[in-house]
Every structure is written in C-alpha cells, then in structure tokens.
ROTILUM-93331 format. One line per 4 residues: number of its first residue (from 1); for each residue x, y, z of C-alpha. Coordinates in nm, 2 decimals, always signed. Example, Ala and Ser with C-alpha at 12.3 -4.5 7.8 and 13.67 -1.06 7.14 Angstrom:
<sites>
1 = +1.23,-0.45,+0.78 | +1.37,-0.11,+0.71 .
</sites>
This chain:
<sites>
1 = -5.87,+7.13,-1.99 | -5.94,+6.84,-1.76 | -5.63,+6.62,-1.67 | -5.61,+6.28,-1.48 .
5 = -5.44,+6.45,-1.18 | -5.64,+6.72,-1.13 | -6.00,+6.77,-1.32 | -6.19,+7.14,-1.26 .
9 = -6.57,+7.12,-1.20 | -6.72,+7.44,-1.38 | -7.06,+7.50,-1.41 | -7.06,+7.79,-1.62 .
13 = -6.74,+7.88,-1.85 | -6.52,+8.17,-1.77 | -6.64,+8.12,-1.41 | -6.44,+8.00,-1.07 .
17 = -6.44,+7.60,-1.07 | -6.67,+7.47,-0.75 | -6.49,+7.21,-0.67 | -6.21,+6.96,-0.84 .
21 = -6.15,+6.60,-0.90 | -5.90,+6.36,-1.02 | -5.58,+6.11,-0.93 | -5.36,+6.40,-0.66 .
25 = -5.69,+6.54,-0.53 | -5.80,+6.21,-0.38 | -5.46,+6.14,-0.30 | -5.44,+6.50,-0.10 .
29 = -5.81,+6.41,+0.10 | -5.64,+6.08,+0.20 | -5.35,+6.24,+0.34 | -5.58,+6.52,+0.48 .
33 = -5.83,+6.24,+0.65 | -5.51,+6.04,+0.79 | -5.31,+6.31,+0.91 | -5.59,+6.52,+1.02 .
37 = -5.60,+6.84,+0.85 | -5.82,+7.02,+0.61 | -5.70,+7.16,+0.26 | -5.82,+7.47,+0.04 .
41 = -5.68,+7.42,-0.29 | -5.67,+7.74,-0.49 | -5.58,+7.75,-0.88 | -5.30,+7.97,-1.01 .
45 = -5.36,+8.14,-1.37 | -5.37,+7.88,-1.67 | -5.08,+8.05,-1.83 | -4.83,+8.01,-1.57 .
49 = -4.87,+7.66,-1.48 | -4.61,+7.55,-1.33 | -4.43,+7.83,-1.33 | -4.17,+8.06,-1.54 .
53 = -3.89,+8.27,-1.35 | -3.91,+8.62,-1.38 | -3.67,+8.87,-1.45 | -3.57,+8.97,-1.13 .
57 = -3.53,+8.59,-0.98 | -3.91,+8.51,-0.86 | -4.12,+8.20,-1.04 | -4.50,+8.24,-1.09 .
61 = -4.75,+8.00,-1.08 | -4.73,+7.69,-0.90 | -4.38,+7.66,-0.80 | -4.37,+8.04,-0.71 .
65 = -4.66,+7.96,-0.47 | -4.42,+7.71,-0.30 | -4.11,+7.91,-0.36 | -4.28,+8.19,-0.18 .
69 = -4.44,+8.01,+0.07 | -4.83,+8.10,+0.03 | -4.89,+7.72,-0.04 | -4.74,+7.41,+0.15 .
73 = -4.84,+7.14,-0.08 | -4.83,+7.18,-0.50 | -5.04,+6.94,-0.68 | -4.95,+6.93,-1.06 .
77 = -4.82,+6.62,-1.19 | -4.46,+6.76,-1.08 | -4.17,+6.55,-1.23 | -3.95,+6.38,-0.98 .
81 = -3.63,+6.58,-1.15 | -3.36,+6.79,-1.05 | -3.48,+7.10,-1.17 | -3.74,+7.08,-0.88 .
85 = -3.54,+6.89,-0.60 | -3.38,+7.30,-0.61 | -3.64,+7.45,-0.61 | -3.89,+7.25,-0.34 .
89 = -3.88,+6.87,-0.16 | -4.05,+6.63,-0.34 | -4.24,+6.31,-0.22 | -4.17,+5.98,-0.32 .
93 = -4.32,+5.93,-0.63 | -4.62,+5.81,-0.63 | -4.67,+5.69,-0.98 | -4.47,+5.66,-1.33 .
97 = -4.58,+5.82,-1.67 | -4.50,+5.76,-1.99 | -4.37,+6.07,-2.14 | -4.44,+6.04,-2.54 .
101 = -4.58,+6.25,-2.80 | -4.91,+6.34,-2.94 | -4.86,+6.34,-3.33 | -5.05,+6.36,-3.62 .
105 = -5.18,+6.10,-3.85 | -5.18,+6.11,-4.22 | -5.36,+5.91,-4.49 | -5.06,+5.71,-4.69 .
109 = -5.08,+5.93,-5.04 | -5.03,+5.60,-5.27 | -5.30,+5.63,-5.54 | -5.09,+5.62,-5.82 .
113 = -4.91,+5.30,-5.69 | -5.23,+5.05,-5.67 | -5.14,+4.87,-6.00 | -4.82,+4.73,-5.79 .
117 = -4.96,+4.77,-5.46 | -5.07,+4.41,-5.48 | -4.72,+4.23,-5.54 | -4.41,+4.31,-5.28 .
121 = -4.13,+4.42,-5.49 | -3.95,+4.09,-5.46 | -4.29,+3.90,-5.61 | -4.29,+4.19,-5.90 .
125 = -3.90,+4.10,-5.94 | -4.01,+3.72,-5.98 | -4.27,+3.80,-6.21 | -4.02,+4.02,-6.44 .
129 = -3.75,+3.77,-6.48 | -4.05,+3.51,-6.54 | -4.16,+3.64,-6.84 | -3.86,+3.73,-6.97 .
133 = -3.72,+3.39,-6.94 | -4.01,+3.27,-7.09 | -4.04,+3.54,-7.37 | -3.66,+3.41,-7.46 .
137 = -3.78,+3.04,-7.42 | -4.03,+3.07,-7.69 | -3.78,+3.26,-7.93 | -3.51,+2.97,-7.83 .
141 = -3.76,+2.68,-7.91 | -3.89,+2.88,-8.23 | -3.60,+2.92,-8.36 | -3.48,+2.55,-8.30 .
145 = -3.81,+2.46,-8.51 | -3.71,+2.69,-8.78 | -3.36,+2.53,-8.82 | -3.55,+2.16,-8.83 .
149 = -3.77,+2.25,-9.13 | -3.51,+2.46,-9.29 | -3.33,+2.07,-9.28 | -3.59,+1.93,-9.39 .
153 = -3.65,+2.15,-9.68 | -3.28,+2.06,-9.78 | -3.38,+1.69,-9.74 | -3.67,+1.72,-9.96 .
157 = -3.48,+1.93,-10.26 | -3.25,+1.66,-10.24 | -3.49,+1.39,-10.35 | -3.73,+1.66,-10.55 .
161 = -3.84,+1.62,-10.92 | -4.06,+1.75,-11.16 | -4.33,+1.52,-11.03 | -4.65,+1.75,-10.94 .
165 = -4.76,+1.53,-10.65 | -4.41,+1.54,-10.49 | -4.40,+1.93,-10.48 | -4.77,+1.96,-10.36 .
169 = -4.69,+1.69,-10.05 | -4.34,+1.91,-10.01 | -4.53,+2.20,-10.01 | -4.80,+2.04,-9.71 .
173 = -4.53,+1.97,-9.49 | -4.39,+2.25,-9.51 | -4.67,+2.44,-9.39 | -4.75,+2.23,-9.13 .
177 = -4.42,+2.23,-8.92 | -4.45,+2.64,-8.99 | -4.76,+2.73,-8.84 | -4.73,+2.95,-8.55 .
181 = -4.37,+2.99,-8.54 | -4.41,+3.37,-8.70 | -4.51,+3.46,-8.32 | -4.19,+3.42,-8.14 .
185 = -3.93,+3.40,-8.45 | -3.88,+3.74,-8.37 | -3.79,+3.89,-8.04 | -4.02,+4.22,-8.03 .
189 = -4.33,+3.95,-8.10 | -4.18,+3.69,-7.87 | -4.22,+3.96,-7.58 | -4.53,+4.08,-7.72 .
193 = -4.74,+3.74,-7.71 | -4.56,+3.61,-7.37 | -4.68,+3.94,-7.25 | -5.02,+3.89,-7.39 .
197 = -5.06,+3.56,-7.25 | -4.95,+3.70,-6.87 | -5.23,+3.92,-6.93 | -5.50,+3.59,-7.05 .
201 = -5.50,+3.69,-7.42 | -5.53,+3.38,-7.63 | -5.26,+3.36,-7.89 | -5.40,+3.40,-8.28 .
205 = -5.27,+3.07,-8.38 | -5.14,+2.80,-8.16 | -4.75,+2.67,-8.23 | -4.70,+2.36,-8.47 .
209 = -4.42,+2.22,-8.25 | -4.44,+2.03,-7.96 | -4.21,+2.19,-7.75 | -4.37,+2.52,-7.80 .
213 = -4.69,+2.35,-7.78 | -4.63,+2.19,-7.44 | -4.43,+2.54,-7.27 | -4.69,+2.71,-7.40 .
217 = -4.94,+2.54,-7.20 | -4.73,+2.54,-6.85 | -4.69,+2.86,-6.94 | -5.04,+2.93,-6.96 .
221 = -5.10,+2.74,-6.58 | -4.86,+3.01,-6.47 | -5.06,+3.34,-6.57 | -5.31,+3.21,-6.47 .
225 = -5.19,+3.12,-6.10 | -5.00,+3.52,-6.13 | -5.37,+3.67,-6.27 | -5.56,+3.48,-5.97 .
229 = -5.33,+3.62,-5.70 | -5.28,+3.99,-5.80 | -5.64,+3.97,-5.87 | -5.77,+3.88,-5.52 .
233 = -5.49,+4.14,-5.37 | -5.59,+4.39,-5.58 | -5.95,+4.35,-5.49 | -5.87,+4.34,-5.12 .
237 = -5.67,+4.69,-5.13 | -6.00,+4.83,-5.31 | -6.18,+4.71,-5.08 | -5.99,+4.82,-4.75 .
241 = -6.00,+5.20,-4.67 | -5.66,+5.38,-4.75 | -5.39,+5.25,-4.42 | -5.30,+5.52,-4.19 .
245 = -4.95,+5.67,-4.14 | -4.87,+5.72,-3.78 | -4.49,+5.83,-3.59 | -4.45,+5.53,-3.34 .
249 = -4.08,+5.61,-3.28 | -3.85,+5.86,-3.19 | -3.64,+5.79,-3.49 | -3.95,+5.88,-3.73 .
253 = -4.05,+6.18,-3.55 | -3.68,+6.29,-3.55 | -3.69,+6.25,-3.93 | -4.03,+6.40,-3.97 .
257 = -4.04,+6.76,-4.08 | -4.30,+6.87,-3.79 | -4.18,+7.06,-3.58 | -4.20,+6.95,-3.18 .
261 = -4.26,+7.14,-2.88 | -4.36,+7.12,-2.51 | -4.42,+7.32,-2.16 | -4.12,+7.51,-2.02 .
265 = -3.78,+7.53,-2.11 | -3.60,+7.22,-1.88 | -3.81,+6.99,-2.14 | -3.60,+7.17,-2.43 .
269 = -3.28,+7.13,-2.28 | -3.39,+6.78,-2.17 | -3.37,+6.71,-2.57 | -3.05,+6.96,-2.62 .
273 = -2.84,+6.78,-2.38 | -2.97,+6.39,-2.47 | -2.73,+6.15,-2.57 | -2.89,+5.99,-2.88 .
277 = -2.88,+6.13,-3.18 | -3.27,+6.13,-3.25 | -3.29,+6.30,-2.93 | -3.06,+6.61,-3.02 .
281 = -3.23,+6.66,-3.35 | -3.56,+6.69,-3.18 | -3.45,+6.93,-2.93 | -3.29,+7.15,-3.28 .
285 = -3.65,+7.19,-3.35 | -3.82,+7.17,-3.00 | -4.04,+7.47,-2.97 | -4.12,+7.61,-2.58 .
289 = -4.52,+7.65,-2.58 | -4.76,+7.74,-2.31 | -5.04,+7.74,-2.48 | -5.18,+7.35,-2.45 .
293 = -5.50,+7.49,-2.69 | -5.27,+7.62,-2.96 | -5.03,+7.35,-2.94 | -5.36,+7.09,-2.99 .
297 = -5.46,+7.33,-3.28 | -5.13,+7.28,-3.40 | -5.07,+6.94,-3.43 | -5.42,+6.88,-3.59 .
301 = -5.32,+7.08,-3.86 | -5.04,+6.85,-3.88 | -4.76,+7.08,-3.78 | -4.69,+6.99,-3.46 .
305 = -4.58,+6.74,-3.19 | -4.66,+6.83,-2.85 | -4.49,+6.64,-2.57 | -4.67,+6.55,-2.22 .
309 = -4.73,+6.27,-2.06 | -4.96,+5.99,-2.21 | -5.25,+6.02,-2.02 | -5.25,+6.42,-2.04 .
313 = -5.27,+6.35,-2.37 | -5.54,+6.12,-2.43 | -5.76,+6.37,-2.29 | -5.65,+6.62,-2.47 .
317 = -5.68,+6.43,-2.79 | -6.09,+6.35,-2.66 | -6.10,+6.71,-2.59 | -6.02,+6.82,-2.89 .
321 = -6.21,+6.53,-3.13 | -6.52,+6.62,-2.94 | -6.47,+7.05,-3.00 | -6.40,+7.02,-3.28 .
325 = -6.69,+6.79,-3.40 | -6.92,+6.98,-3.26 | -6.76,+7.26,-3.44 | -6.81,+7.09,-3.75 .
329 = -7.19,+7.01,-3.65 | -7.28,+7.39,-3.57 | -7.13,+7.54,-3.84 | -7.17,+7.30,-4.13 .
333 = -7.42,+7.04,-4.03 | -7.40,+6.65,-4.02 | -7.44,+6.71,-4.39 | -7.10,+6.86,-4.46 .
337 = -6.86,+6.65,-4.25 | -6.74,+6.48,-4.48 | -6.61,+6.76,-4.64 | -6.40,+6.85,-4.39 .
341 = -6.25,+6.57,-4.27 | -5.92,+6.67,-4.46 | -5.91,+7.01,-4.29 | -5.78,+6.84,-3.94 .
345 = -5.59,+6.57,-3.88 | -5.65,+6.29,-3.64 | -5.44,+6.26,-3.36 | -5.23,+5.99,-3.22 .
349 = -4.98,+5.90,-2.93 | -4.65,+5.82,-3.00 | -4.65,+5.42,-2.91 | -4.23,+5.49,-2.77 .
353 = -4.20,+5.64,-2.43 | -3.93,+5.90,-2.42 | -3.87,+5.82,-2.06 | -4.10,+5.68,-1.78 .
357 = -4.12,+6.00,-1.56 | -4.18,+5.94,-1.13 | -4.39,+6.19,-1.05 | -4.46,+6.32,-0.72 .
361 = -4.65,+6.59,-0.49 | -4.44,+6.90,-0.41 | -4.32,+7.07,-0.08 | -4.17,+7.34,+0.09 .
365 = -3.82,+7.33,+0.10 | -3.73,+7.18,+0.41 | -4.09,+7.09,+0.54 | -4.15,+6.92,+0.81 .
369 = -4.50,+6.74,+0.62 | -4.23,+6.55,+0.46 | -4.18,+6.22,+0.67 | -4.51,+6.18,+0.74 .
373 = -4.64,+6.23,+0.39 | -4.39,+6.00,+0.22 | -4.52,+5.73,+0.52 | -4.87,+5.78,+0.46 .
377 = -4.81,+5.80,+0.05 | -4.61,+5.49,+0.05 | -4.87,+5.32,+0.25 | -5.14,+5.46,-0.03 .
381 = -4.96,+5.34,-0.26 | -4.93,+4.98,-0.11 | -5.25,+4.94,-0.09 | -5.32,+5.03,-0.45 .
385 = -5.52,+5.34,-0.41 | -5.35,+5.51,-0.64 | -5.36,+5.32,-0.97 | -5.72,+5.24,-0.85 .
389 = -5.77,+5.64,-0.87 | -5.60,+5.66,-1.18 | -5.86,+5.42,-1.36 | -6.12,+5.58,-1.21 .
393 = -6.01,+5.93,-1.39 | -5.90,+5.79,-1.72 | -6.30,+5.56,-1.75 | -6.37,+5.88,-1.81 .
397 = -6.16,+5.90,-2.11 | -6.27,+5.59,-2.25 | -6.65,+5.64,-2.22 | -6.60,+6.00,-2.43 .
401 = -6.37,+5.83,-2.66 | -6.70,+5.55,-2.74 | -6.95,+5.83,-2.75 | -6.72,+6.09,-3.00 .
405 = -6.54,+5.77,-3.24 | -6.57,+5.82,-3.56 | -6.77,+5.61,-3.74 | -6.56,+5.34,-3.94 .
409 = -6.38,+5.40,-4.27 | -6.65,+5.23,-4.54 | -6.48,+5.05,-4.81 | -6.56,+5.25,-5.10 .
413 = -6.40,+5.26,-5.46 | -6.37,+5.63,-5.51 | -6.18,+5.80,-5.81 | -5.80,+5.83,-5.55 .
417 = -5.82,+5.46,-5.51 | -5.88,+5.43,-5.91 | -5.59,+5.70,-5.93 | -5.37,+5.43,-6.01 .
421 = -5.55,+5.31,-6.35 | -5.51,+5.70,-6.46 | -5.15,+5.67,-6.38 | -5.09,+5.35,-6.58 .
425 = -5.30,+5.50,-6.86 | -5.10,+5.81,-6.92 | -4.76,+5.65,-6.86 | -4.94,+5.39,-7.18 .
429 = -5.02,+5.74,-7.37 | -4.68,+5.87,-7.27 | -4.46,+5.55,-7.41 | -4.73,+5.51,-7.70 .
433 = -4.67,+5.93,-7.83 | -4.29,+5.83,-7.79 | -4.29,+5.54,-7.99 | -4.51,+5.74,-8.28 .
437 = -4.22,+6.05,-8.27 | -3.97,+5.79,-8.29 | -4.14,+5.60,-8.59 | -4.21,+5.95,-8.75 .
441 = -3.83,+6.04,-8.69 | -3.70,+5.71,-8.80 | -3.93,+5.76,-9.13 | -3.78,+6.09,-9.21 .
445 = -3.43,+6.04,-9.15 | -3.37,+5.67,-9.26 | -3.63,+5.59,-9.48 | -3.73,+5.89,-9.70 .
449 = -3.36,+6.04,-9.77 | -3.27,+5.65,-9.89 | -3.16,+5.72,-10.27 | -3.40,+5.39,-10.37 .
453 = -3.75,+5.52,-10.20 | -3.99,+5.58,-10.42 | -4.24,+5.84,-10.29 | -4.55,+5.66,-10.57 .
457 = -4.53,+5.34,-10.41 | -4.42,+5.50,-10.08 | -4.16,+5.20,-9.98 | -3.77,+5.14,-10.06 .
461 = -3.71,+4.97,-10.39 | -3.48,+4.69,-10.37 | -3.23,+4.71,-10.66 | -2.96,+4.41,-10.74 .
465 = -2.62,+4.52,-10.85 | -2.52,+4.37,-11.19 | -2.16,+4.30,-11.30 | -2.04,+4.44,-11.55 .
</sites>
C-alpha cells in the first residue's frame, strides 16, 4: 500500500517494484547527492515491516537488516522512541506526525425520535409547562365565571315572580354568560381543548367571558408562534440527510465498544503503561495486528480502530474507498450501489492526536554516517525541503480523494426519516387500547355489579332514600 514516506512503483502486481518514491526517498538522494554516495534500496517482506524478534534473540525485517548489519540506513517512518535508540542510532527527526486513529463512521439511528428532533429538550420543557399553565388558566377563569352566574342566578331568584317575561329575560341571561364555559369547567376537557388549540384546532364554541375570551386569543398567538417554529425545524431535518456519528476523541473511542489495534507490540504497551485513564482502557482492548489490509477490512465493517500515523492513514482510507468501489462496480454494477452502501462503513480519522510522534531515519549502532547526516538533515530541513516533499506526496492523496468522493447525500424523505410518525402512531394505538381496557374494566367492576344498574336501560338508576 503506498505511504507518504516511501511509495513502491509496480507495473504489474505480484511483481518486484521498479523503482520507489515518496517523503524519506527524496530525503535519502539528497543526502546521497551531498555527501556523495550512491544508494540501492531493497524491500524486506510486507509482513515483517519493521521488524518482530525471534525466538532465539534476532529481529526480522527492517530493524533486523540494521541489527545485523546488511543495511546502513532504514527508511520506514521509524519513531524517534526508546525502543529503537536500543536497538540502532537515530537521526534527528526530521518531521512530526500525528499519531491518531482511523475509525468508523456511523449514520446516527434516530428515526423514531424526529417528532422531537426539532425542539432541544429545554424548548420541549418550555412548551410542557406552557400548556399546562394555560390548560389550568382556562379551568381557573371558567370556574371563576361559573361562581359569577351562579351569583347572579341567586340575585335573580331573589327578585323573581310569576311574571312570564321576567323568567324568559332570566332564562336569556343565563345562557349567555354560560356559553362556552362547558369546555374548560372540567379539567380532562380543559387539557383536551388547550391541547387542541397547540395543535391549530378551532374550539367548537368560543367562551362567553371576557377573560377567557381575551387568554384565549394570546393564547392562540402562542401556538401559533410554537406551530411556525417546530414546523420550519422539522422541515429542515427532512430535508437534510441523516448527521453522521464520528469518534473525534480519545475519551469516545475509549468508551466505544470497537475494539482497537495497531503494528507491533511497543504500541500496546505504549497504551498499557499510559497515565490517563482513557488511555489504559484502550490498551485493555488494543489488539497487535500486522496485517494493515485486514485491519482496513476491519474497521470498515465497523469493528475496528487501527492506529498509525495520520497521513498513513489517509491513504489508506483512499486506498480502500477506491477498492472497494470498484469492487462494488465489477460485481454489482453502478446500478446496485446503493444497495450496498450499508455493507461498509466509511472511514474517518480521529480529529485528537494521541501524541505528535518525531520521526527519524535509522542507523547502525554506532555509525560513523551519523554527524554528517544529522548536519546535512538539519540543513534539509532548514531549507524546507522536507515539508515541501511531504506535500508533494500527500497532492497525491487529495487528487484521488476528488476523483473517488462520493457523490453528496440527496435530501430525500424516505420511509426511516418518516420512522418517527410510525412511532408516534403506535405509541397513539398503544395509549388509545389502554384507555379502551381500562374503560371496559372500569365498566365491569364499578358500573355493572352497582345494585341500581339496570341492564334495559343499560345506566345506574338514581334512587332517593325516603324517611321513614
């Protein structure tokens, strides 16, 4: 898999590389041009990498070339760390990466919240104690009207007589200061019709009195503000394709039930031995892995975290996108991608740096390249060679990334973004069955065993005790 520090040229897979390219090898002909020498740089095998001791004491791959001798200078993104001061001398570093984490994304699994997606929960809290101030509001003030016309039906039978045209003018004003008032006398219909009105349902008949009249009104600017807003949010998150859930920090990786893994064992112990506490419970689950294609495979199946530095990564992440599209096109067709897209996850880097690694060319222990290679590196690296280098190799990276993107998320209204409406209308079925078994239970137990129900007229009879 081509790297930033060292790229392969291959012509034909399975076959030697002619030549290679990247960040260390033009740092390595620099050297070579100033100090005068000429390099043949060799691969070791894929698997080994850096290297793994063997049982009896020896490394392999590129730190057992050095160990051993049959190379003078290792090029491989070595880590300016301990574990290699002992084993080889190290150049100044020439660089710093971020080491991070390639993770991967999910789609935020919400559906059956989109009826209160639109409100924060503090704005829904609002909204709850609204209407049920209000809802107690219009009980208050329709109760208050019922205690003025109960007065004034006691002033009335005061001055009442047999006169005809008295009773029928009694009879008028009693009606009118009455009208309405049957709507929030009682609490369950006081909730009912507040609740109604939040929802822009007119009210059957409009309140006599003129405190209900004018609360009613305010009350009516107020759903209608509420309606307007959750309106316009709700038509926004339909509109807007589902948000992405990425890890960003250690802390959410750490809690995360992927598991986590990188290249060679001083990384695990590097996570065993840290300090914070997110950093121990990664290295519980840290898995040693040396095979970069299976860890990739891994992590788009959402498994997996592999750990490398940031701009390993981003190829890797191209590399894969771009397999396993054309994967998708040679097996499926253009037709069918869609139907896959939930098979792999997308990958993402970690936005937190674990730690800003130096890295740095290897050398023989005790070589005598050393003091000239740190003066002619240092001077590179002055002149700003190397970060020139290093833009050079990840343009690369960019140009894929444009050519394999995925086209943008459309803004459709498919049935999971309408899960919500489902939800809300079997919770509605849910309550509304409830309610039925406890009328039907109610109606058996209370109303049918009363002595006084009368089966004929299917109601209780209401009988008035007589003295004897």
């Amino acid at each position: 898999m081509p790297a930033p520090s060292i790229s392969k040229e291959i012509i034909l897979e399975g076959t030697q590389p002619i030549g290679y390219s990247g960040l260390e090898i033009e740092v390595l002909e620099t050297l070579s041009t100033i100090m005068n020498f000429e390099s043949e740089v060799y691969d070791v095998s894929s698997y080994d990498k850096w290297g793994i001791k063997q049982i009896n004491g020896s490394f392999s791959g590129l730190i057992g070339e050095i160990v051993s001798g049959r190379a003078d200078i290792a090029l491989g993104n070595l880590y300016y760390t301990p574990y290699h001061f002992n084993l080889m001398d190290l150049t100044i570093p020439y660089t710093t990466q971020c080491l991070t984490f390639l993770t991967p994304e999910s789609l935020s699994d919400n559906a059956w919240q989109t009826l209160l997606l639109p409100f924060r929960p503090y704005l829904w809290l609002g909204v709850v104690i609204s209407f049920v101030s209000g809802a107690l509001v219009f009980l208050a003030f329709a109760k208050f009207h019922r205690v003025i016309e109960e007065r004034s039906m006691i002033e009335m039978k005061k001055h009442q007589n047999n006169n005809f045209a008295v009773k029928k003018d009694w009879n008028k004003i009693k009606n009118e200061n009455v009208i309405g008032l049957y709507q929030f006398e009682e609490p369950t219909n006081s909730f009912l019709y507040t609740y109604s009105m939040l929802l822009l349902v007119s009210l059957p008949k409009l309140p006599a009195g003129w405190s209900l009249r004018i609360f009613t009104g305010w009350w009516w600017i107020y759903c209608i503000l509420v309606v307007v807003a959750y309106r316009a949010s709700m038509t926004s998150i339909l509109a807007n394709p589902v948000p992405r859930v990425t890890i960003d920090t250690l802390e959410q990786l750490a809690e995360s039930d992927i598991a986590t893994g990188g290249w060679g064992e001083e990384i695990k112990r590097f996570f065993q031995t840290s300090l914070d506490a997110a950093g121990k419970k990664i290295g519980s689950k840290f898995e040693v892995i040396y095979d970069t294609d299976e860890a990739l495979e891994r992590v788009a199946k959402g498994e997996f975290a592999y750990y490398e530095n940031v701009h390993f990564l981003r190829h890797a992440s191209i590399h894969r996108q771009i397999i396993a599209m054309e994967d998708r096109v040679r097996r499926f067709g253009e037709s069918q991608n869609e139907t896959n897209e939930n098979t792999e996850r997308n990958l993402h880097i970690m936005k937190d740096c674990v730690i800003n690694m130096p890295i740095s060319l290897g050398l023989q222990k005790n070589s005598a390249l050393k003091p000239r290679v740190d003066r002619f590196l240092r001077m590179i690296i002055e002149a700003g060679l190397v970060k020139k280098w290093l833009n050079d190799a990840m343009a690369e990276v960019l140009i894929a990334d444009l050519d394999s993107g995925q086209p943008p998320s459309k803004a459709l209204i498919n049935l999971k973004k309408l899960f919500g409406a489902f939800v809300a209308l079997g919770v509605g079925y849910g309550i509304s069955i409830l309610a039925l078994l406890a009328e039907i239970i109610n109606w058996q137990v209370r109303v049918v065993r009363n002595p006084y129900y009368d089966k004929y007229s299917n109601k209780v009879l209401k009988v008035s005790k007589q003295n004897p």
